[in-house]
C-alpha positions as CSV (number, residue, x, y, z in Angstrom):
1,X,112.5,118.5,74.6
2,X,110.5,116.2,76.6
3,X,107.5,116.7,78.8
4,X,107.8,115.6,82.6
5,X,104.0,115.5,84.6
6,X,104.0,115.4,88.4
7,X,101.4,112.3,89.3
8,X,100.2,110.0,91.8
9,X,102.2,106.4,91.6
10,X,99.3,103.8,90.4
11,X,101.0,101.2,92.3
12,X,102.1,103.0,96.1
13,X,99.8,106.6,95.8
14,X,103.1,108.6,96.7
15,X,104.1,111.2,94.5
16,X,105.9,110.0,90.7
17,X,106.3,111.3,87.7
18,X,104.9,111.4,84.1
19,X,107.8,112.0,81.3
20,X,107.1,111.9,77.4
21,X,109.8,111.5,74.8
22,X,110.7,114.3,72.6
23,X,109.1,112.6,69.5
24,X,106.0,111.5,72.4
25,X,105.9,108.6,71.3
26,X,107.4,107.1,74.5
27,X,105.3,107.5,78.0
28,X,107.3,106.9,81.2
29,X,106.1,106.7,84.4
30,X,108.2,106.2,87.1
31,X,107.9,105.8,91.4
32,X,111.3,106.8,92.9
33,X,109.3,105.3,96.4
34,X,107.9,102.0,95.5
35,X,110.2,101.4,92.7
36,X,107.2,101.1,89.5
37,X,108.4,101.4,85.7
38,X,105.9,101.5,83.1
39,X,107.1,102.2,79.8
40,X,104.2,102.3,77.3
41,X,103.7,103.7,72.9
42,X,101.6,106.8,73.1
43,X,99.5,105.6,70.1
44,X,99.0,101.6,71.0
45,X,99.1,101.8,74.7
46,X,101.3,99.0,74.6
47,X,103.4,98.3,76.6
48,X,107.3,97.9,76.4
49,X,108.8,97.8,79.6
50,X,107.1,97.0,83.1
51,X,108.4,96.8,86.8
52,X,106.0,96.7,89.7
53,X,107.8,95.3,93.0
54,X,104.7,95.4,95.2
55,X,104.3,97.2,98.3
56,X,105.9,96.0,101.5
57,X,103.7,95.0,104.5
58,X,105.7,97.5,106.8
59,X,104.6,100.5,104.7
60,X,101.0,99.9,105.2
């Protein structure tokens, strides 16, 4: 079963979301607003997949 945290988007501040893999090995945080990905190992903080768009000027 995984494990899904309500959080604040690092890159836009608007509400995302925090989901670990069943073994938690896997954190995923993802921005359905701004678009952000961040796929990182639990143990290594590495990271294995990234997307970051940026903001748009308009939604200042």
């Amino acid at each position: 079963m995984s494990v899904i945290e309500s959080i604040y988007c690092p890159n836009c501040g608007h509400q995302a979301e925090r989901s670990y893999g069943r073994d938690r090995h896997v954190v995923r945080v993802q921005c359905p607003t701004c678009d952000y990905l961040m796929v990182t190992c639990a143990f290594t903080a590495r990271v294995i997949e990234a997307y970051a768009p940026g903001l748009y000027a308009h939604r200042l």
